[in-house]
PDB file of the backbone (N, CA, C, O) and the ligand in Angstrom, with CONECT records:
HET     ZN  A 101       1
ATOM      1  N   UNK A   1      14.008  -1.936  16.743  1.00  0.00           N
ATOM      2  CA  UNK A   1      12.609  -1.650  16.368  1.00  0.00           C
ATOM      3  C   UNK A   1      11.654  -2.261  17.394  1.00  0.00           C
ATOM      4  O   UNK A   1      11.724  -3.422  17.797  1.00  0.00           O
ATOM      5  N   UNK A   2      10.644  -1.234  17.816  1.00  0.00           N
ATOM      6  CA  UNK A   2       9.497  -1.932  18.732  1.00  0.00           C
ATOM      7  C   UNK A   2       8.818  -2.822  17.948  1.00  0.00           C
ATOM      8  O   UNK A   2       8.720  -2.855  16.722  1.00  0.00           O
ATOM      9  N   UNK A   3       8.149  -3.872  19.171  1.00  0.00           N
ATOM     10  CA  UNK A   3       7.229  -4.245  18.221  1.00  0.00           C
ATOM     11  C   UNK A   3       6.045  -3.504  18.281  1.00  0.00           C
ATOM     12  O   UNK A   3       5.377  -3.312  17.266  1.00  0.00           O
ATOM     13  N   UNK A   4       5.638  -2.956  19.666  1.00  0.00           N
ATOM     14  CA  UNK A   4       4.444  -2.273  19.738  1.00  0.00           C
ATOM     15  C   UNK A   4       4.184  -0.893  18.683  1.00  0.00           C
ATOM     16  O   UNK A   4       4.241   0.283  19.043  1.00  0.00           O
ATOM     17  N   UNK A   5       3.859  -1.443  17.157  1.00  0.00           N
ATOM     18  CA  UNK A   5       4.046  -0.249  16.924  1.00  0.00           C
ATOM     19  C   UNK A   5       2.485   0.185  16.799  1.00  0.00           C
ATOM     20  O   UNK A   5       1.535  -0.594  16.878  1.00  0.00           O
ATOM     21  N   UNK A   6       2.382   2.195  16.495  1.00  0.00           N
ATOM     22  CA  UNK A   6       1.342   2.527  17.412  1.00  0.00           C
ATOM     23  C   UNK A   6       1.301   3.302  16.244  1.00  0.00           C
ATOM     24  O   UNK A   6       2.317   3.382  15.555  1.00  0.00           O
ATOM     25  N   UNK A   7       0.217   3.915  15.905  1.00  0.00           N
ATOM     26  CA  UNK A   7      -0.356   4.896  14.739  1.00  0.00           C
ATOM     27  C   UNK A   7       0.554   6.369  14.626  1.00  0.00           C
ATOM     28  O   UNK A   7       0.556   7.184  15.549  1.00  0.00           O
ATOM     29  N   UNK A   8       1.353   6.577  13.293  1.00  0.00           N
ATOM     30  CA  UNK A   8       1.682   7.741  13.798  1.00  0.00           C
ATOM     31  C   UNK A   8       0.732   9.151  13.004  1.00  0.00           C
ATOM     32  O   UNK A   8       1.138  10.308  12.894  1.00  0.00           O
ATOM     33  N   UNK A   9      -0.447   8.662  12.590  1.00  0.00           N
ATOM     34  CA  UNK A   9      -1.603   9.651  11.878  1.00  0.00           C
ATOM     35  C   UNK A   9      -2.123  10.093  13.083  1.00  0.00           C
ATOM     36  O   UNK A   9      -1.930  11.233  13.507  1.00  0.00           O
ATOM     37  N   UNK A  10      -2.716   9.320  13.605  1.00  0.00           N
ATOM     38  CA  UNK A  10      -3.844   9.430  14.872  1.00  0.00           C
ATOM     39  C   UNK A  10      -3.043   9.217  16.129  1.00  0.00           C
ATOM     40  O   UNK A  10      -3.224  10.121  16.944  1.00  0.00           O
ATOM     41  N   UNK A  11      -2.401   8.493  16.426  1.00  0.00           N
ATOM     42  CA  UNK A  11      -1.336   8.353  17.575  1.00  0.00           C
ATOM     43  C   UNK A  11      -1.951   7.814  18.769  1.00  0.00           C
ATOM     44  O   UNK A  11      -1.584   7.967  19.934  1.00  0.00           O
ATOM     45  N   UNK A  12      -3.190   6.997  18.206  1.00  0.00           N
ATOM     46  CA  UNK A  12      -3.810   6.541  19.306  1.00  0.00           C
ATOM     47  C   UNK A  12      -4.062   4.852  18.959  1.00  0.00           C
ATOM     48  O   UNK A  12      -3.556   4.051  19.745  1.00  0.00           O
ATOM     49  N   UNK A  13      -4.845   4.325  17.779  1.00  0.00           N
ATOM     50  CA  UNK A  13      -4.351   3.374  17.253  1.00  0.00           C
ATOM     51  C   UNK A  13      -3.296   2.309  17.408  1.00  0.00           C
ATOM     52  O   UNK A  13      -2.218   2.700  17.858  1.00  0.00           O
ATOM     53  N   UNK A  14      -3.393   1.301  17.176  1.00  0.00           N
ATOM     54  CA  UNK A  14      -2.264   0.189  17.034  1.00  0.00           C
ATOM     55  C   UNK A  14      -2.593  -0.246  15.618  1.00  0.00           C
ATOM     56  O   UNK A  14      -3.695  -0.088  15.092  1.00  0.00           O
ATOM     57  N   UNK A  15      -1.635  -0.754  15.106  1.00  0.00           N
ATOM     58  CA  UNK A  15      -1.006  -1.463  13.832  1.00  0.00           C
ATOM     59  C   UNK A  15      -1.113  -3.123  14.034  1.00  0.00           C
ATOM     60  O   UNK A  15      -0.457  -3.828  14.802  1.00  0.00           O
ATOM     61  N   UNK A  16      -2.245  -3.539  13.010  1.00  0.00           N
ATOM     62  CA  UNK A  16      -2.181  -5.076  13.138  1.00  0.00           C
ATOM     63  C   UNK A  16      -1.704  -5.089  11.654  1.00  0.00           C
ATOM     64  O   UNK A  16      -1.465  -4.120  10.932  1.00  0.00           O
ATOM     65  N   UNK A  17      -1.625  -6.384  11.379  1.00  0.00           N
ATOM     66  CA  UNK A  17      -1.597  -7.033   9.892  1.00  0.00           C
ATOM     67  C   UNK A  17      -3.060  -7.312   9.288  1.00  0.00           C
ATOM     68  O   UNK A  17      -4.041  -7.986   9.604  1.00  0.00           O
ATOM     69  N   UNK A  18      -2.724  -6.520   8.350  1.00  0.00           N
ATOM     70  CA  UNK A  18      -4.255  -6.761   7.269  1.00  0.00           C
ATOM     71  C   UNK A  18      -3.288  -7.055   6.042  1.00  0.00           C
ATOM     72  O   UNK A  18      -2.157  -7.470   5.787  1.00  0.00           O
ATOM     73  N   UNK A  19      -4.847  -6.413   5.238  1.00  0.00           N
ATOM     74  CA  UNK A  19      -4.715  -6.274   3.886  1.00  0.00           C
ATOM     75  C   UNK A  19      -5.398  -4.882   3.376  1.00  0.00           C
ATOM     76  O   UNK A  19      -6.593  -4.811   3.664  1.00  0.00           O
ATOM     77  N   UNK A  20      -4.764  -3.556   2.542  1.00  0.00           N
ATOM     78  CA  UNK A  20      -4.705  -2.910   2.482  1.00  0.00           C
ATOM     79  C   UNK A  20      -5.091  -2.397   0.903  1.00  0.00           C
ATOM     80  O   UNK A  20      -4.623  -3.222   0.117  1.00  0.00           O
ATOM     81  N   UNK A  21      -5.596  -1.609   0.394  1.00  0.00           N
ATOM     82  CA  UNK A  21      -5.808  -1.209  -1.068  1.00  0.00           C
ATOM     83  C   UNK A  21      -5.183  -0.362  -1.262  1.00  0.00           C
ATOM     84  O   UNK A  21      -5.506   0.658  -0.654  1.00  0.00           O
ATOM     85  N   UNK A  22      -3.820  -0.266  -2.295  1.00  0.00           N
ATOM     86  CA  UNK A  22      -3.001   1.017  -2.217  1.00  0.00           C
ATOM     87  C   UNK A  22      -3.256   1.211  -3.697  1.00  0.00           C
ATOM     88  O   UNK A  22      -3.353   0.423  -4.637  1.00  0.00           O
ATOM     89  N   UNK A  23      -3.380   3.405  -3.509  1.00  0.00           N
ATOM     90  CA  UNK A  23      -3.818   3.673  -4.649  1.00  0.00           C
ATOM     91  C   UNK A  23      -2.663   4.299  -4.494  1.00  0.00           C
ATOM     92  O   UNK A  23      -2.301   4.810  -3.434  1.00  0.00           O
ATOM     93  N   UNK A  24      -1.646   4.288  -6.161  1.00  0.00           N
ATOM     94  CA  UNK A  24      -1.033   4.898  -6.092  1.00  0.00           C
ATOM     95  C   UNK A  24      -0.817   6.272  -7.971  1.00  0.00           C
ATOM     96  O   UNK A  24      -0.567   5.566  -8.949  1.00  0.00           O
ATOM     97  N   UNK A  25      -0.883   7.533  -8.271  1.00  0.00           N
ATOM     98  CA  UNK A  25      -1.060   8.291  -9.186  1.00  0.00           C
ATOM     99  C   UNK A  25       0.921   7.882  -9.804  1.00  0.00           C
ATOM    100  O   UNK A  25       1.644   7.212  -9.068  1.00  0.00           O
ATOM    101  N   UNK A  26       1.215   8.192 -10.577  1.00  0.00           N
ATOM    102  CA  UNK A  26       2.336   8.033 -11.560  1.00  0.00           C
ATOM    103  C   UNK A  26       2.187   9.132 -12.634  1.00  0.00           C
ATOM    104  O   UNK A  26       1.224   8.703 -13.270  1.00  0.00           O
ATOM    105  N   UNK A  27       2.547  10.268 -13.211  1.00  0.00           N
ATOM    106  CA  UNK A  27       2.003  10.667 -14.268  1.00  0.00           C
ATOM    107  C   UNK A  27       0.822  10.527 -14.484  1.00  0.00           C
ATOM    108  O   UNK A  27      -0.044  10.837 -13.666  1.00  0.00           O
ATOM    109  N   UNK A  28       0.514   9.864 -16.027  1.00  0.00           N
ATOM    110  CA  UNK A  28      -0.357   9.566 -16.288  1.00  0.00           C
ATOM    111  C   UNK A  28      -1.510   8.492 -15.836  1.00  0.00           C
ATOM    112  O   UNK A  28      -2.593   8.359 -16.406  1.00  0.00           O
ATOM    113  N   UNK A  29      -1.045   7.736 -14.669  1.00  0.00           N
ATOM    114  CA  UNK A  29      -1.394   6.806 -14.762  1.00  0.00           C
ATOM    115  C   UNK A  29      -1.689   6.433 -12.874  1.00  0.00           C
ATOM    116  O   UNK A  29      -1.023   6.837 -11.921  1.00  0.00           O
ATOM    117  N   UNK A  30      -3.045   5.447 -12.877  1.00  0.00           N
ATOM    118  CA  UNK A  30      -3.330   5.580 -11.820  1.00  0.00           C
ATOM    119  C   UNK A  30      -3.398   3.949 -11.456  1.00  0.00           C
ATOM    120  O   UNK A  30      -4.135   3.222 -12.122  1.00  0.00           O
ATOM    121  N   UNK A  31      -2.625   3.440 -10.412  1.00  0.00           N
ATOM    122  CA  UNK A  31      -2.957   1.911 -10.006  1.00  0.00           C
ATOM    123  C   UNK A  31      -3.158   2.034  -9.123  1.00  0.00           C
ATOM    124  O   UNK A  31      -2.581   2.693  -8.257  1.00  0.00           O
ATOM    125  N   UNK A  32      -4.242   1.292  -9.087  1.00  0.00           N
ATOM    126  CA  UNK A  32      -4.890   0.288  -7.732  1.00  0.00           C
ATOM    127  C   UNK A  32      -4.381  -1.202  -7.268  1.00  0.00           C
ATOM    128  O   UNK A  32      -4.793  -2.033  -8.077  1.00  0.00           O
ATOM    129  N   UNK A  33      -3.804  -1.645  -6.476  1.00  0.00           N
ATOM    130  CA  UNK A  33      -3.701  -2.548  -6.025  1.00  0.00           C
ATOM    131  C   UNK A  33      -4.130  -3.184  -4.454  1.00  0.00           C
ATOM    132  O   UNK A  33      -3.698  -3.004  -3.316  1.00  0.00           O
ATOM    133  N   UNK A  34      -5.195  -4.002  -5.047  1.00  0.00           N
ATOM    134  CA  UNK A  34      -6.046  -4.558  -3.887  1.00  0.00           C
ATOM    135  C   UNK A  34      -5.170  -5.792  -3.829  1.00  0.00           C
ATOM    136  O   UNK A  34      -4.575  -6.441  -4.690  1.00  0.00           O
ATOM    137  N   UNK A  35      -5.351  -5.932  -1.955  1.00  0.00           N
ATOM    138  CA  UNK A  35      -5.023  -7.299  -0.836  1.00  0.00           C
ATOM    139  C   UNK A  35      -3.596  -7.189  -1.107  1.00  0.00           C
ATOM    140  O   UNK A  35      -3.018  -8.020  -1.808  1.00  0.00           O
ATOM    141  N   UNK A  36      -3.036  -6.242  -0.601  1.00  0.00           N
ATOM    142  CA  UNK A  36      -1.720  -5.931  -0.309  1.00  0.00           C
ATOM    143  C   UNK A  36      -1.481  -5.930   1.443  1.00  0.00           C
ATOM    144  O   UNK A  36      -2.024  -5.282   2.338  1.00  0.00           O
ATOM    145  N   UNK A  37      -0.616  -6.771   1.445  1.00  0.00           N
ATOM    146  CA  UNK A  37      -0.041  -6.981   2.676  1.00  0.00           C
ATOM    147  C   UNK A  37       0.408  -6.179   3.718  1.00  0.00           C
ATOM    148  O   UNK A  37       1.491  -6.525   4.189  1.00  0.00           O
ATOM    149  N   UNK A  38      -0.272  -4.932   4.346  1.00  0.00           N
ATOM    150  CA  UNK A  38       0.178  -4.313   5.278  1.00  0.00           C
ATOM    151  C   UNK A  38      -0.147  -4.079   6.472  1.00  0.00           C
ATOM    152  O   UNK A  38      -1.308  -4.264   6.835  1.00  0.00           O
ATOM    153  N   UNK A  39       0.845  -3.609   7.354  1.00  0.00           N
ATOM    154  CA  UNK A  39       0.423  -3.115   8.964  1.00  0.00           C
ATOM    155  C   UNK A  39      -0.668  -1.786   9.110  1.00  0.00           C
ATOM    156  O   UNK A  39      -0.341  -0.606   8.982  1.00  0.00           O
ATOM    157  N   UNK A  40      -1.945  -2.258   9.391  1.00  0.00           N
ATOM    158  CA  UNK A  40      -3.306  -1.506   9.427  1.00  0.00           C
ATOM    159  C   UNK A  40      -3.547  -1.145  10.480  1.00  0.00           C
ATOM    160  O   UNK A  40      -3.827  -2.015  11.304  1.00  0.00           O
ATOM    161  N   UNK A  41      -3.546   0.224  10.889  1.00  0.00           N
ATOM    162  CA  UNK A  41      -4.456   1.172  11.921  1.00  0.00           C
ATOM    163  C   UNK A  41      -5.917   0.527  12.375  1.00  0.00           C
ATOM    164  O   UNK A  41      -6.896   0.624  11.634  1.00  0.00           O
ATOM    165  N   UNK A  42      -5.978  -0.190  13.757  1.00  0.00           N
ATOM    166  CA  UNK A  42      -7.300  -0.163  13.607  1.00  0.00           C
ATOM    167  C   UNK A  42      -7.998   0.665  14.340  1.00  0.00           C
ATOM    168  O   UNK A  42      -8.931   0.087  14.897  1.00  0.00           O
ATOM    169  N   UNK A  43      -7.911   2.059  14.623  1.00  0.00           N
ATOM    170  CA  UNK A  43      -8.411   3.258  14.316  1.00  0.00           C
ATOM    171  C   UNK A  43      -8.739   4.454  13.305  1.00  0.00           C
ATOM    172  O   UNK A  43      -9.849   4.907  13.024  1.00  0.00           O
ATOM    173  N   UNK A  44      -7.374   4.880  12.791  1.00  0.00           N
ATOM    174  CA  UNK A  44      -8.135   5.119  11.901  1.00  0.00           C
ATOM    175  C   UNK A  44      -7.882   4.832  10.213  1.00  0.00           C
ATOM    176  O   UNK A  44      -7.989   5.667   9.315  1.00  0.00           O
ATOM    177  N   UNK A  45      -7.571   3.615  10.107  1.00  0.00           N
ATOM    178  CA  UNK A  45      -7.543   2.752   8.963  1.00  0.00           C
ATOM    179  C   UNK A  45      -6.137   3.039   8.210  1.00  0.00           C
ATOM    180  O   UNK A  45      -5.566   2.300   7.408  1.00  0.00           O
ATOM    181  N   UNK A  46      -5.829   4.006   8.569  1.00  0.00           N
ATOM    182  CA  UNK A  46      -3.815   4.483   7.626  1.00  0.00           C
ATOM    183  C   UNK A  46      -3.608   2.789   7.674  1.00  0.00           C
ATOM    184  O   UNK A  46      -3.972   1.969   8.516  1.00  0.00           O
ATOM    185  N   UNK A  47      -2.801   2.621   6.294  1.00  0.00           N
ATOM    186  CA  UNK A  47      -1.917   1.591   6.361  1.00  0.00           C
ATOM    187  C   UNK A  47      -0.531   1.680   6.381  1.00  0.00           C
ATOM    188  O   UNK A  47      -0.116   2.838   6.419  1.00  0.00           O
ATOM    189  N   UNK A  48       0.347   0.764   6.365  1.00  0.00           N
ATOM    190  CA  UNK A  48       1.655   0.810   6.880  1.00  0.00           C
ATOM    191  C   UNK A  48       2.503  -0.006   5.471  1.00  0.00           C
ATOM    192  O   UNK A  48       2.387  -1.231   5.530  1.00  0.00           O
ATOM    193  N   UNK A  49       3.002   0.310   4.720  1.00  0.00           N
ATOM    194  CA  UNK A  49       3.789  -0.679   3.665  1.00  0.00           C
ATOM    195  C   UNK A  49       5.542  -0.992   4.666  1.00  0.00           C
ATOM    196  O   UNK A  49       6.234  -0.239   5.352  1.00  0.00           O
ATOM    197  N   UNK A  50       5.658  -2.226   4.329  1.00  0.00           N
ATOM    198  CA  UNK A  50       7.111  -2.957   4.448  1.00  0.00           C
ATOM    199  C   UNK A  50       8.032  -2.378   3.254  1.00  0.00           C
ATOM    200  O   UNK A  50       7.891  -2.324   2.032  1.00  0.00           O
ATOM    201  N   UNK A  51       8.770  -2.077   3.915  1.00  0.00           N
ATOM    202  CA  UNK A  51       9.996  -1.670   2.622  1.00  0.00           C
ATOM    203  C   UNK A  51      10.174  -1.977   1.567  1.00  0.00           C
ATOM    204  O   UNK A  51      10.430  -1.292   0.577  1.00  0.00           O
ATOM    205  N   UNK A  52       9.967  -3.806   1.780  1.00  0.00           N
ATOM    206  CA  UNK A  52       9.857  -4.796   0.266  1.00  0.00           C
ATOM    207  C   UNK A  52       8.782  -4.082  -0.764  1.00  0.00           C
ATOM    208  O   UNK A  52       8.780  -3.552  -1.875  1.00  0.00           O
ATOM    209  N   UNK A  53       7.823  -4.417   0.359  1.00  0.00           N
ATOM    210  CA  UNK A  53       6.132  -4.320  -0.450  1.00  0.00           C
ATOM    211  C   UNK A  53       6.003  -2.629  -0.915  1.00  0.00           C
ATOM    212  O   UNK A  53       5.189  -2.253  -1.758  1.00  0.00           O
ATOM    213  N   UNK A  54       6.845  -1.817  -0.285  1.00  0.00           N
ATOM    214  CA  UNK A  54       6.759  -0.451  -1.402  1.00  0.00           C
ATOM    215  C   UNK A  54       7.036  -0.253  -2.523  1.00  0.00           C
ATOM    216  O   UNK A  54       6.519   0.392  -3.435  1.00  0.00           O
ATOM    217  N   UNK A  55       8.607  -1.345  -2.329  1.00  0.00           N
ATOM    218  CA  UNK A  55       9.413  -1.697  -3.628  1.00  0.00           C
ATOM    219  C   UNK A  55       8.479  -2.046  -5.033  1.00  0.00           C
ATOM    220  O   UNK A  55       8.374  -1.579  -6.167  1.00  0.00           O
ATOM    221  N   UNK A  56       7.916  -3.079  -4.296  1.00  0.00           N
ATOM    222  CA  UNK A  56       7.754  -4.067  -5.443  1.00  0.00           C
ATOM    223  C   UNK A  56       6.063  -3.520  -5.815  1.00  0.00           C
ATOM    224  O   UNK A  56       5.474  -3.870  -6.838  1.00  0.00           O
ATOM    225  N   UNK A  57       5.427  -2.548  -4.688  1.00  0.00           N
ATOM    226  CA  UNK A  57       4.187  -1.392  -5.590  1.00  0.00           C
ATOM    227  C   UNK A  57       4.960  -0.767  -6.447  1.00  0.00           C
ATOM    228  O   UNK A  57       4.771  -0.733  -7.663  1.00  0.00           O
ATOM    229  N   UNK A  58       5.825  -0.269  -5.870  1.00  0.00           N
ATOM    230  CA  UNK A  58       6.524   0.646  -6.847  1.00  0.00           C
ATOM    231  C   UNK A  58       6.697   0.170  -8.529  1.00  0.00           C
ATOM    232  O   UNK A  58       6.288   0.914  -9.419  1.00  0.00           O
ATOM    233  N   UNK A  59       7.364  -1.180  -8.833  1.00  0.00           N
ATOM    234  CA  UNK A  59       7.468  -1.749  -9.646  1.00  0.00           C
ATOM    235  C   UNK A  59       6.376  -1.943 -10.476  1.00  0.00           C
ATOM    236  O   UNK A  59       6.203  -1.836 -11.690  1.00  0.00           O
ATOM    237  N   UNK A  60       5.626  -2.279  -9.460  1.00  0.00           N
ATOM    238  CA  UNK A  60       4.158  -2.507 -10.212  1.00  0.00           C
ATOM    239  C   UNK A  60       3.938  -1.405 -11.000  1.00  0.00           C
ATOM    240  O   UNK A  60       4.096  -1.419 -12.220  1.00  0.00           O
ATOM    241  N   UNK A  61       3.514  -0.270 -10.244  1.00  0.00           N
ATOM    242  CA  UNK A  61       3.431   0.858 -11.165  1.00  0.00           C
ATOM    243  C   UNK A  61       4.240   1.634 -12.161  1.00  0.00           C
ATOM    244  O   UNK A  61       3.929   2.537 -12.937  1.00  0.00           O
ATOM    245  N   UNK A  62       5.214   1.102 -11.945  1.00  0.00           N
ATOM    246  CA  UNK A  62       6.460   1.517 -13.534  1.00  0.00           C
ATOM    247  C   UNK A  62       6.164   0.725 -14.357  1.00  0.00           C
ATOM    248  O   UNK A  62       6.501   1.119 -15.473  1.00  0.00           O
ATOM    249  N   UNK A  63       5.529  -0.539 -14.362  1.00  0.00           N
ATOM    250  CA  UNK A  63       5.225  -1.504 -15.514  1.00  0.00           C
ATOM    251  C   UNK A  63       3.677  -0.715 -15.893  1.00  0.00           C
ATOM    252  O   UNK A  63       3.458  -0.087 -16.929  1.00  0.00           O
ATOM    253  N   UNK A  64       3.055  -0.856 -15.174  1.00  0.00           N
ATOM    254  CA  UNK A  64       1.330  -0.003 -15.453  1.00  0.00           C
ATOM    255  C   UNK A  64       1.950   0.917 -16.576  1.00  0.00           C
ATOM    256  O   UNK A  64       1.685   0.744 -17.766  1.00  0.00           O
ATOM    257  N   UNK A  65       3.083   2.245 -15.958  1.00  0.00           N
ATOM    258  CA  UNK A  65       3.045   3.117 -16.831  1.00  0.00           C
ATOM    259  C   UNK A  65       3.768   2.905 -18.167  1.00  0.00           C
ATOM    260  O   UNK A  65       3.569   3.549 -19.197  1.00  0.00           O
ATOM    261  N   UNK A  66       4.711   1.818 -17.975  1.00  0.00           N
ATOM    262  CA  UNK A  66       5.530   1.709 -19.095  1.00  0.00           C
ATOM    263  C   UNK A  66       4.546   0.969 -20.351  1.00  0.00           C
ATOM    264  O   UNK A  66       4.884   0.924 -21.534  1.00  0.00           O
ATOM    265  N   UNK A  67       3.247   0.403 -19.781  1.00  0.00           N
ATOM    266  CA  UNK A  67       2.652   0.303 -20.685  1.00  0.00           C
ATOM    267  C   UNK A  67       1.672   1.200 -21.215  1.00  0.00           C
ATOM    268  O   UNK A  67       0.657   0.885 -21.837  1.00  0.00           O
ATOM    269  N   UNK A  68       2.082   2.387 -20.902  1.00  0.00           N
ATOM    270  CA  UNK A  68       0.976   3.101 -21.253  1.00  0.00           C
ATOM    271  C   UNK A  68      -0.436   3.032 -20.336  1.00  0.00           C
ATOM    272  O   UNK A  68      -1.121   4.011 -20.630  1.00  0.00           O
ATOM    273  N   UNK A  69      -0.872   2.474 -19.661  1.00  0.00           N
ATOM    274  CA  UNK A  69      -2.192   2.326 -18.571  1.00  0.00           C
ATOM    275  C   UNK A  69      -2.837   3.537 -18.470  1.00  0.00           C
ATOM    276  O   UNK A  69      -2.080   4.490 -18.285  1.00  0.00           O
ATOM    277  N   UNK A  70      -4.047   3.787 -18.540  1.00  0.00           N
ATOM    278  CA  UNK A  70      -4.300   5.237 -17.703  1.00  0.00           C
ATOM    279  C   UNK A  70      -4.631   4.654 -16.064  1.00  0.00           C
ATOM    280  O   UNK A  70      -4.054   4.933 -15.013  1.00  0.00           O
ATOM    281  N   UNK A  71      -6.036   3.551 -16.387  1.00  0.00           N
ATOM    282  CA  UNK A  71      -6.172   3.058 -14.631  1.00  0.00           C
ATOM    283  C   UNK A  71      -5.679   1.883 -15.202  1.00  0.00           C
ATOM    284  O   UNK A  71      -5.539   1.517 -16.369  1.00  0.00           O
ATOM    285  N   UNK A  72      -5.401   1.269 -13.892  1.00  0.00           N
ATOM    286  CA  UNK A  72      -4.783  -0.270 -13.832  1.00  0.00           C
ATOM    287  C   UNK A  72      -5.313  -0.903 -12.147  1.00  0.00           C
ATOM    288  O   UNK A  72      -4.957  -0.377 -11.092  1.00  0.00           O
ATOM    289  N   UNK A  73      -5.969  -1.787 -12.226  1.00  0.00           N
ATOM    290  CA  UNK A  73      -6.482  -1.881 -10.935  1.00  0.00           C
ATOM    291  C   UNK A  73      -6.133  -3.868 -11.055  1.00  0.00           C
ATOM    292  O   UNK A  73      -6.390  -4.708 -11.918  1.00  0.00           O
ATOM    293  N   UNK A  74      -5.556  -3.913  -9.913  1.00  0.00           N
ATOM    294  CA  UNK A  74      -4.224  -5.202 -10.127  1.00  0.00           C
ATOM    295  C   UNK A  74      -4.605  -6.121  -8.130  1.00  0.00           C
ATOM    296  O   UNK A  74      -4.845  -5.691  -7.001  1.00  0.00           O
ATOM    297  N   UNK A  75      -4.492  -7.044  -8.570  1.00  0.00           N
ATOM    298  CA  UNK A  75      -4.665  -7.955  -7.140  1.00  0.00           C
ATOM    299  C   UNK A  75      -3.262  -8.282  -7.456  1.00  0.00           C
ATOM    300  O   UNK A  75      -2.536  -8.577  -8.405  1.00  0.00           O
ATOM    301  N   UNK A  76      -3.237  -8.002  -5.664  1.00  0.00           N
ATOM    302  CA  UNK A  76      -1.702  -8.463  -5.606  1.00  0.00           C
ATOM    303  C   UNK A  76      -1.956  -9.920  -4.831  1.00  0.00           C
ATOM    304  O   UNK A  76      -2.777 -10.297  -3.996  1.00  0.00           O
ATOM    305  N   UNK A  77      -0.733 -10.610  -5.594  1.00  0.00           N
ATOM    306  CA  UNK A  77      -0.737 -12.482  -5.501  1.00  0.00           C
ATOM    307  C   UNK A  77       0.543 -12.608  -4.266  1.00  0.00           C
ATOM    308  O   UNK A  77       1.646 -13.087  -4.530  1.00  0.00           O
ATOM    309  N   UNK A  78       0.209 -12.152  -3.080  1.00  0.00           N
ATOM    310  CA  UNK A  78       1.104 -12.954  -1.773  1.00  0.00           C
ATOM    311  C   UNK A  78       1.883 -14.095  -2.280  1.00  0.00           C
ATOM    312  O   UNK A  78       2.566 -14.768  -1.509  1.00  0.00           O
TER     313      UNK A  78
HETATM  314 ZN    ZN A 101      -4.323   5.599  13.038  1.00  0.00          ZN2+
END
């Protein structure tokens, strides 16, 4: 794996480390999770999730729905 990695939306961009707001739909149910840890476009803003950190959105949002949630808007704790 490079490290230089480079935007593949815009393809002009580079990828730093931010923090990212991922919205993600489920069925019924819609989560937000702000200050999520990802590799950020700073052109044109796409973010980048780590394999872990998809996982464990992912998770997030099976609990949102398993409780029934319609929105769920959640800070994620690094
Ligand atoms: Zn980009």
């Amino acid at each position: 794996m490079s490290k230089e990695l480079s935007c593949v939306i815009c393809r002009q961009g580079k990828l730093a480390p931010g923090m990212a707001t991922v919205m993600v739909a489920a069925r019924e149910t819609v989560v937000v999770v702000k200050q999520v840890p990802a590799d950020i476009c700073d052109t044109c803003g796409e973010y980048y999730l780590s394999q872990e950190m998809a996982e464990q959105i992912d998770d997030i949002v099976d609990a949102a729905a398993a409780r029934g949630a319609e929105v769920e808007i959640i800070r994620y704790a690094a």
